[in-house]
VEXPADREN-140280 format. One record per residue (C-alpha): residue in three letters; residue number from 0; x, y, z. Coordinates in pm, 1 decimal, m for minus. Layout:
REM residues N
<pt><residuo>ala</residuo><num>NUM</num><X>X</X><Y>Y</Y><Z>Z</Z></pt>
...
//
This chain:
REM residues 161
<pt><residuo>unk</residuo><num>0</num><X>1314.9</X><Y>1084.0</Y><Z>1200.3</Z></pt>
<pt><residuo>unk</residuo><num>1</num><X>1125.4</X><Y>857.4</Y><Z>974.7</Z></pt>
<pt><residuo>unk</residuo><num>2</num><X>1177.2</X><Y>477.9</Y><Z>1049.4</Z></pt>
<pt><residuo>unk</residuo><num>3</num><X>1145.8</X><Y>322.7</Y><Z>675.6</Z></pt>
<pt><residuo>unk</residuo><num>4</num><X>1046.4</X><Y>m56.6</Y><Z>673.2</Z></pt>
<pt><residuo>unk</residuo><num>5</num><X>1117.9</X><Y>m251.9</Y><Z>412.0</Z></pt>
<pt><residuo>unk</residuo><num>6</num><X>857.3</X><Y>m457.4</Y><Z>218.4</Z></pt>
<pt><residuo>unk</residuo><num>7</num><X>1056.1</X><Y>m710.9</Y><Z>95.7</Z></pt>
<pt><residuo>unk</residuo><num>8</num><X>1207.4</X><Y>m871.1</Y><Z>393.0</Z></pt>
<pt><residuo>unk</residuo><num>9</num><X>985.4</X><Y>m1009.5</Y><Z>560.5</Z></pt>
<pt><residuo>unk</residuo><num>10</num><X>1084.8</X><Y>m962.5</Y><Z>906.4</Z></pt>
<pt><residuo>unk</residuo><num>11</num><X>833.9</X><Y>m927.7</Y><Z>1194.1</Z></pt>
<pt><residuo>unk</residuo><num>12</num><X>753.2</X><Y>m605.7</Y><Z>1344.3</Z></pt>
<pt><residuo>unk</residuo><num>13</num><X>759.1</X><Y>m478.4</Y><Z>1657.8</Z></pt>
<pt><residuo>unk</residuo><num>14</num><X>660.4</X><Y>m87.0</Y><Z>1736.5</Z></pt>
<pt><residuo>unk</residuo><num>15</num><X>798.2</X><Y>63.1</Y><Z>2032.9</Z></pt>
<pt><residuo>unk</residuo><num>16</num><X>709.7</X><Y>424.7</Y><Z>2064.9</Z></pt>
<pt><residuo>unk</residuo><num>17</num><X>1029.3</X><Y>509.1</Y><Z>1916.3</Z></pt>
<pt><residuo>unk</residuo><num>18</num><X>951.5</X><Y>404.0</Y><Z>1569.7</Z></pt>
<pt><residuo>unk</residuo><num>19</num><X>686.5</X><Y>624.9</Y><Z>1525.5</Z></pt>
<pt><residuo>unk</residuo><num>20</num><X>640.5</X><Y>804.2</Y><Z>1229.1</Z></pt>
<pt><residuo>unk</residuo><num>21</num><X>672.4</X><Y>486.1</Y><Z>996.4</Z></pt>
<pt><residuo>unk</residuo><num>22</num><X>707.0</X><Y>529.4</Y><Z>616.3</Z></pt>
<pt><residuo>unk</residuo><num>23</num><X>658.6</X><Y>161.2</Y><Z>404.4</Z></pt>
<pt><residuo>unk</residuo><num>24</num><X>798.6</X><Y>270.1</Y><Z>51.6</Z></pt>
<pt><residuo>unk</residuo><num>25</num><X>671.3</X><Y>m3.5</Y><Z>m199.7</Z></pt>
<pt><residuo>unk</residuo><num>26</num><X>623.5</X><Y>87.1</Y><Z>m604.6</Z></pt>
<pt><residuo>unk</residuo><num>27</num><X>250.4</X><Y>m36.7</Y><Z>m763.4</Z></pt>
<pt><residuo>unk</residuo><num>28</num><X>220.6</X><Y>m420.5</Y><Z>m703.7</Z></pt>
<pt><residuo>unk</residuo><num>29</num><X>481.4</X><Y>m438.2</Y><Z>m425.9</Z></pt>
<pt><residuo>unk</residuo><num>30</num><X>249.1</X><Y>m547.1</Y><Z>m179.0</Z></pt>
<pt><residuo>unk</residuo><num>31</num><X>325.2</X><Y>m214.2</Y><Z>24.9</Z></pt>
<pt><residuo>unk</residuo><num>32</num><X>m23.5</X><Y>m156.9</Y><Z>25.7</Z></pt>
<pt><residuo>unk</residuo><num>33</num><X>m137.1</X><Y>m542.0</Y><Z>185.1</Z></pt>
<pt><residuo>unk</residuo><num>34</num><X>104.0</X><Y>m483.7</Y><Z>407.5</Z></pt>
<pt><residuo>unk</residuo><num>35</num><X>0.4</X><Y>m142.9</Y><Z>532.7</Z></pt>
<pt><residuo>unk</residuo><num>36</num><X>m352.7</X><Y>m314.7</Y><Z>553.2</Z></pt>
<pt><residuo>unk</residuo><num>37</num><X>m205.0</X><Y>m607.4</Y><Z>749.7</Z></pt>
<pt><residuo>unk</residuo><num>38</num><X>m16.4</X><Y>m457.9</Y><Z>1022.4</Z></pt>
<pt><residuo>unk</residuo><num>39</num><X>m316.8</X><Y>m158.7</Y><Z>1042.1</Z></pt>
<pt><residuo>unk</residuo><num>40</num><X>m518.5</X><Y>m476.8</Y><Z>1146.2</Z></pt>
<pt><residuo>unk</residuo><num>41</num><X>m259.4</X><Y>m553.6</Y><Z>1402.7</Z></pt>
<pt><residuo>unk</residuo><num>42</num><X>m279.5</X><Y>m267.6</Y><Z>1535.1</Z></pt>
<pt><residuo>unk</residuo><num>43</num><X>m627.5</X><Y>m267.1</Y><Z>1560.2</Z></pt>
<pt><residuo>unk</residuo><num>44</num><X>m642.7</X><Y>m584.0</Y><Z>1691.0</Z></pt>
<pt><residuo>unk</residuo><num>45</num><X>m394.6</X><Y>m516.7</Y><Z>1965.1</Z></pt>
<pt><residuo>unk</residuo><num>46</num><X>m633.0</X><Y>m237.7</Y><Z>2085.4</Z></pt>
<pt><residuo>unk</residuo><num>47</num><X>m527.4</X><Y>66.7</Y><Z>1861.5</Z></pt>
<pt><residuo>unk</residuo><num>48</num><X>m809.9</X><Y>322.9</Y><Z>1738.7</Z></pt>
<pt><residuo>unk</residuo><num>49</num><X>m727.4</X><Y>422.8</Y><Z>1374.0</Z></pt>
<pt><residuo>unk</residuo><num>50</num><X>m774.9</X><Y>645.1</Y><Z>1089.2</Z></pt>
<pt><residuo>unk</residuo><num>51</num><X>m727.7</X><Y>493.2</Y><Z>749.1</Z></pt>
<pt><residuo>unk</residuo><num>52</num><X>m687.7</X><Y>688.0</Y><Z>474.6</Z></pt>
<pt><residuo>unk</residuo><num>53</num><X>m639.0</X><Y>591.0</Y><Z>121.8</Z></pt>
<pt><residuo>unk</residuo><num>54</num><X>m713.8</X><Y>613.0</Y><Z>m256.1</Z></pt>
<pt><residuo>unk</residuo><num>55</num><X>m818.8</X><Y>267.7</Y><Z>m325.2</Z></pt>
<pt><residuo>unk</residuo><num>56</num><X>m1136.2</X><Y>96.7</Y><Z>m173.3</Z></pt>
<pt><residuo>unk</residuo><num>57</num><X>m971.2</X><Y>m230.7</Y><Z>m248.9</Z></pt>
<pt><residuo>unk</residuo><num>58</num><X>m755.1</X><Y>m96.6</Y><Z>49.5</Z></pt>
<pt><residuo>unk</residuo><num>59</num><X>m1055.0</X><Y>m87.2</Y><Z>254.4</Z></pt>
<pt><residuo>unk</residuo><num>60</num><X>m1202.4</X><Y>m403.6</Y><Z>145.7</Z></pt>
<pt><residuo>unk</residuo><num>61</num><X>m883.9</X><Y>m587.0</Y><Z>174.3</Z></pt>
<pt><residuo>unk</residuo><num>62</num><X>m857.5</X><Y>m414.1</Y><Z>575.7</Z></pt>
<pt><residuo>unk</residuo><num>63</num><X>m1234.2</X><Y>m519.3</Y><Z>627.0</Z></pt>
<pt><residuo>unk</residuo><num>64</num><X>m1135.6</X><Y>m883.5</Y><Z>481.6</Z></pt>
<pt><residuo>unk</residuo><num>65</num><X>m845.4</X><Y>m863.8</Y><Z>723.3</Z></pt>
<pt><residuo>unk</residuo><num>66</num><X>m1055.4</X><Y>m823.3</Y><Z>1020.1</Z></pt>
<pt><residuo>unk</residuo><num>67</num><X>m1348.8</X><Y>m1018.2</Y><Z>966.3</Z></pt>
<pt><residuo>unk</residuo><num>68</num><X>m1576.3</X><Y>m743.5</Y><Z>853.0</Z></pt>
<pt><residuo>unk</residuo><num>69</num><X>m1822.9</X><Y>m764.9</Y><Z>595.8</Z></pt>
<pt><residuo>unk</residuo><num>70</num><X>m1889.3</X><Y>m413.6</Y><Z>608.6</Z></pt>
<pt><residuo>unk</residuo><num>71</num><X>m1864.4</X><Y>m126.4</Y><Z>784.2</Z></pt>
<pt><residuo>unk</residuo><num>72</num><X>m2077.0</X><Y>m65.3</Y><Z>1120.5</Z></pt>
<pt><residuo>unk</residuo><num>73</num><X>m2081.0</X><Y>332.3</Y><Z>994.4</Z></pt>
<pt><residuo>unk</residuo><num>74</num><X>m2105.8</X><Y>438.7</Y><Z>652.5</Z></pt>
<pt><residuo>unk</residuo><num>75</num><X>m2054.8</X><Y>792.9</Y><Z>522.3</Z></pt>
<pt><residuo>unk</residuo><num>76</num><X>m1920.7</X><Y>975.4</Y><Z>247.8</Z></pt>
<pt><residuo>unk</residuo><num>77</num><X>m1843.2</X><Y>1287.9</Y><Z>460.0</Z></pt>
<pt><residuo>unk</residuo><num>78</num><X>m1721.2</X><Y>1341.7</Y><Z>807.2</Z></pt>
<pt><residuo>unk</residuo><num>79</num><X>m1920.1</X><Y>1598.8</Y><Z>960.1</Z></pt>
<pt><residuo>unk</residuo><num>80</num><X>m1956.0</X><Y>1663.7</Y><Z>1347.2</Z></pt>
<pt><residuo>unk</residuo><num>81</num><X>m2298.3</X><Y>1474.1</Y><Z>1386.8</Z></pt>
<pt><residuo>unk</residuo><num>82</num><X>m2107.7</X><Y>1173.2</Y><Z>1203.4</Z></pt>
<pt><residuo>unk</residuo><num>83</num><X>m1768.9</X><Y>1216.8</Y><Z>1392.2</Z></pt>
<pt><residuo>unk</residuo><num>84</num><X>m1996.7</X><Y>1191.5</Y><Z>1726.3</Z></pt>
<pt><residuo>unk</residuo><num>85</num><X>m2086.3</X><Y>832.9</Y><Z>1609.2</Z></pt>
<pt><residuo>unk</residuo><num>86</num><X>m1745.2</X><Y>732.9</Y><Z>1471.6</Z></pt>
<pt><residuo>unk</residuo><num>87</num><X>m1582.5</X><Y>818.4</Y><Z>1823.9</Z></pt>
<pt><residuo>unk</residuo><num>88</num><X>m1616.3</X><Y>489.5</Y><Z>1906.3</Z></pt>
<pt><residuo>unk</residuo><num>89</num><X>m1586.8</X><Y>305.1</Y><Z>1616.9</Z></pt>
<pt><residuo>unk</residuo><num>90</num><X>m1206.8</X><Y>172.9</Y><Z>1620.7</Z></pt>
<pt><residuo>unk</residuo><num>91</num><X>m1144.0</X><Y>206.1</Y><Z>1245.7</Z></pt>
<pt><residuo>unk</residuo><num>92</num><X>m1266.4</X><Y>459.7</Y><Z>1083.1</Z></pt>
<pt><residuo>unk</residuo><num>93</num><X>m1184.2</X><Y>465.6</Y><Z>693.0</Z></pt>
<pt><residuo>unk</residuo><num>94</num><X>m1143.0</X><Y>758.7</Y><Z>458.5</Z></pt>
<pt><residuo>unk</residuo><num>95</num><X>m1155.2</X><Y>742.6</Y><Z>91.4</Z></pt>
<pt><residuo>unk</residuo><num>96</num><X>m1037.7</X><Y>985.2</Y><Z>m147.5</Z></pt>
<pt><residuo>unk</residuo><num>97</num><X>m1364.8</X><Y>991.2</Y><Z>m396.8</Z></pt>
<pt><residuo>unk</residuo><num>98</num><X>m1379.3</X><Y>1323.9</Y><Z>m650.5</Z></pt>
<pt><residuo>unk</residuo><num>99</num><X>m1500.6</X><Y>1619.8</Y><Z>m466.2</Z></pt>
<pt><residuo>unk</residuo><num>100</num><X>m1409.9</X><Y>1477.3</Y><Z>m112.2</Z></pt>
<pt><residuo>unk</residuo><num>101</num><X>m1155.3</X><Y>1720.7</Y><Z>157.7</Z></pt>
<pt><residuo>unk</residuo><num>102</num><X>m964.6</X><Y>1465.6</Y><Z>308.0</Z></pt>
<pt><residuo>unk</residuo><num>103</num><X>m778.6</X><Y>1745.0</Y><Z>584.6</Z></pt>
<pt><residuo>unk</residuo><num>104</num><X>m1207.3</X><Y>1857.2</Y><Z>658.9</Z></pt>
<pt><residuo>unk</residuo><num>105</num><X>m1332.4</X><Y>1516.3</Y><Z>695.8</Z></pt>
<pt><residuo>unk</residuo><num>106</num><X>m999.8</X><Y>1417.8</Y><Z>947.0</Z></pt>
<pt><residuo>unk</residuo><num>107</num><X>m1015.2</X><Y>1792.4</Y><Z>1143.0</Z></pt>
<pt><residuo>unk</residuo><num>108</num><X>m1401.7</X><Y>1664.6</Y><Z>1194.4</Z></pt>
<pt><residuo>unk</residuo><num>109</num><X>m1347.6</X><Y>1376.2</Y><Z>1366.7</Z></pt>
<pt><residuo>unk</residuo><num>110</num><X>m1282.1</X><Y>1496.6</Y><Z>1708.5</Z></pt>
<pt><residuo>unk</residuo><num>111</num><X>m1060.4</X><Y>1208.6</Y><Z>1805.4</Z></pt>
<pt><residuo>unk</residuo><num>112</num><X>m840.9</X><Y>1220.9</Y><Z>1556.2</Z></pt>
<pt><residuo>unk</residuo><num>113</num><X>m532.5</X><Y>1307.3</Y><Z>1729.5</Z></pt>
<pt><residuo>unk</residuo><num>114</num><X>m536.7</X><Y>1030.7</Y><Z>1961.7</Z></pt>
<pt><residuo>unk</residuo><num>115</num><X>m540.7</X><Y>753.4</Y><Z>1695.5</Z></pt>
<pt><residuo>unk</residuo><num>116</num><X>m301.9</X><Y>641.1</Y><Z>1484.2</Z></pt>
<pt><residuo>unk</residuo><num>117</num><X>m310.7</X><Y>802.7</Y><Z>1132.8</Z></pt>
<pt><residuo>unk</residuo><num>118</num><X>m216.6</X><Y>539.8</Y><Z>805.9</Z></pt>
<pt><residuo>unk</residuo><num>119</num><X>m234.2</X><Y>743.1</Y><Z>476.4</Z></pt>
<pt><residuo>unk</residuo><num>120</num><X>m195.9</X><Y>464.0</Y><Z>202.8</Z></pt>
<pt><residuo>unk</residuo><num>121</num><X>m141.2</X><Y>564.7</Y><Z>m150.5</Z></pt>
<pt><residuo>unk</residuo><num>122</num><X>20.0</X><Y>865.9</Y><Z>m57.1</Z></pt>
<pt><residuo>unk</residuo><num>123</num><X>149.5</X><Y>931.9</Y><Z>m369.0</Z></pt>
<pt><residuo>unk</residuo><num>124</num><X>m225.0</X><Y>1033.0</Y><Z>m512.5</Z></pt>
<pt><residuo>unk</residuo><num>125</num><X>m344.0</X><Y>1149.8</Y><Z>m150.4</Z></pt>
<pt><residuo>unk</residuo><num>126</num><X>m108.3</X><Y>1357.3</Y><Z>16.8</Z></pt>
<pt><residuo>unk</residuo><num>127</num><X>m115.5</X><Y>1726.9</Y><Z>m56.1</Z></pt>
<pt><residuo>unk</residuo><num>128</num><X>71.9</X><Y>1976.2</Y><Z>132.8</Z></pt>
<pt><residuo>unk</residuo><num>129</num><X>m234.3</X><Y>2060.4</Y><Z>366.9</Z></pt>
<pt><residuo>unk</residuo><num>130</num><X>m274.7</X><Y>1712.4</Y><Z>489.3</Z></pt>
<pt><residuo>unk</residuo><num>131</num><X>72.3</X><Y>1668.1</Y><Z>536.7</Z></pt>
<pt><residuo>unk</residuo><num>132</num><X>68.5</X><Y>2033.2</Y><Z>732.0</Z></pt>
<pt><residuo>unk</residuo><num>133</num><X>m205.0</X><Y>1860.1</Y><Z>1000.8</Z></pt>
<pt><residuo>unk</residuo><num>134</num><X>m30.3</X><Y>1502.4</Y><Z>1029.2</Z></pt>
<pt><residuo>unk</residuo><num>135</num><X>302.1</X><Y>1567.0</Y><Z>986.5</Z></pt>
<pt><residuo>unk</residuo><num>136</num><X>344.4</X><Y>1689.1</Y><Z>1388.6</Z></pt>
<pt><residuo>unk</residuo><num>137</num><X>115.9</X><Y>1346.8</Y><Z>1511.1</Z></pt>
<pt><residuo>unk</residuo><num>138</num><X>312.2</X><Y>1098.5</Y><Z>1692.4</Z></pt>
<pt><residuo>unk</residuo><num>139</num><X>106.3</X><Y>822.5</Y><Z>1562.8</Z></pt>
<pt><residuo>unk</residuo><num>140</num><X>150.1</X><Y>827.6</Y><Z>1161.8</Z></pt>
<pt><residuo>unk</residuo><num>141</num><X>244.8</X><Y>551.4</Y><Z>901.7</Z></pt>
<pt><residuo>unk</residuo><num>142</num><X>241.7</X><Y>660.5</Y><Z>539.0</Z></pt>
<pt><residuo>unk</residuo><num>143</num><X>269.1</X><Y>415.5</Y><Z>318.6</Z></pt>
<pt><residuo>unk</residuo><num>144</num><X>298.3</X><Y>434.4</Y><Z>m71.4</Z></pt>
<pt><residuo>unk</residuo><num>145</num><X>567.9</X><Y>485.5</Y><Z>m374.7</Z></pt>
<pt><residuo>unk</residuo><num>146</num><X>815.9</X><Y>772.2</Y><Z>m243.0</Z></pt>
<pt><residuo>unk</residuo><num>147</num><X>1021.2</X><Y>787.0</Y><Z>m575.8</Z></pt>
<pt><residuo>unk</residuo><num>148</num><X>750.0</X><Y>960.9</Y><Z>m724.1</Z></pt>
<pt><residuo>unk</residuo><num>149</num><X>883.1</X><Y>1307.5</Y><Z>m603.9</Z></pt>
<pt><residuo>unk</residuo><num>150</num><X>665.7</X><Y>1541.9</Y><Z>m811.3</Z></pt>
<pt><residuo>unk</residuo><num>151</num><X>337.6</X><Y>1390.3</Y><Z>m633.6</Z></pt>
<pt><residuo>unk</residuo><num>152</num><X>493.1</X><Y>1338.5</Y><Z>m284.9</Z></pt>
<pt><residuo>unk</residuo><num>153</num><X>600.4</X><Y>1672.5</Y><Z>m96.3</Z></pt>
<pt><residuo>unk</residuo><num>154</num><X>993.6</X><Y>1690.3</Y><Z>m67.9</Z></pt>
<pt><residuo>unk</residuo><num>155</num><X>969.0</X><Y>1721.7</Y><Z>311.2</Z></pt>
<pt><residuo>unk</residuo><num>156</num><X>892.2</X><Y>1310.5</Y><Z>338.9</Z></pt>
<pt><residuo>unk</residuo><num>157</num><X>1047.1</X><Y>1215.9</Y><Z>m33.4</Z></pt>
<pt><residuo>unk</residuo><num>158</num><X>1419.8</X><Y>1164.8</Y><Z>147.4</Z></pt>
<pt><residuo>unk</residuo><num>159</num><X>1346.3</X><Y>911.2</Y><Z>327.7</Z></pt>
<pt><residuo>unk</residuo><num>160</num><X>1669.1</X><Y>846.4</Y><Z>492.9</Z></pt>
//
């Protein structure tokens, strides 16, 4: 069952592995995004290997600014399986929705996938039906984005209870 979290509170979280898959609903400029990016930080800081995904680089930039990074130690516009060899290690590893990029090939290449937690930001421009198909079963997944916006958002995660 998804565990919504509300933007606007406030409150401090805590994961337990019970509140895993975690949907943030926010509309543009509710700061559901800067908060996706701050507790994806967290989570990397507390020893968590991730996947970010989302349609914004200020996303990424805003992460990077998060953590202290000027820029990434790994840059590429593709995954492929001599660049998802190098990114096994990396502890973030950010994906970008640019024209012409497959999102599901460039997460299916990186062989760790499934053992880090997945964030999908923006998923109202980013999720399509065969992403959701791969992630949907992980154990590890935040999705994050405006879930009122039910013709861009498949209606398996738009009822958010």
């Amino acid at each position: 069952m998804w565990k919504p979290i509300d933007t606007k509170t406030g409150k401090p979280l805590i994961l337990k592995t019970s509140d895993w898959p975690i949907a943030i609903h926010g509309t543009s400029k509710a700061g559901s995004s800067y908060f996706t990016t701050v507790l994806t930080a967290d989570l990397i800081r507390h020893g968590e290997k991730v996947v970010f995904m989302c349609a914004k680089g200020e996303a990424i930039r805003t992460l990077q600014a998060e953590l202290g990074l000027n820029q990434p130690a790994a840059k590429y516009s593709e995954v492929t399986s001599g660049a998802a060899a190098d990114l096994k290690e990396m502890k973030l590893v950010t994906l970008f929705k640019r024209k012409g990029t497959d999102l599901v090939a460039s997460l299916r290449a990186l062989s760790d996938w499934s053992e880090r937690v997945v964030v999908i930001n923006n998923v109202e421009e980013i999720l399509t039906p065969e992403l959701l198909a791969i992630v949907q079963p992980h154990k590890k997944l935040i999705l994050s984005g405006d879930f009122a916006k039910e013709n861009r958002i498949p209606i398996s995660i738009s009822k958010v209870p």
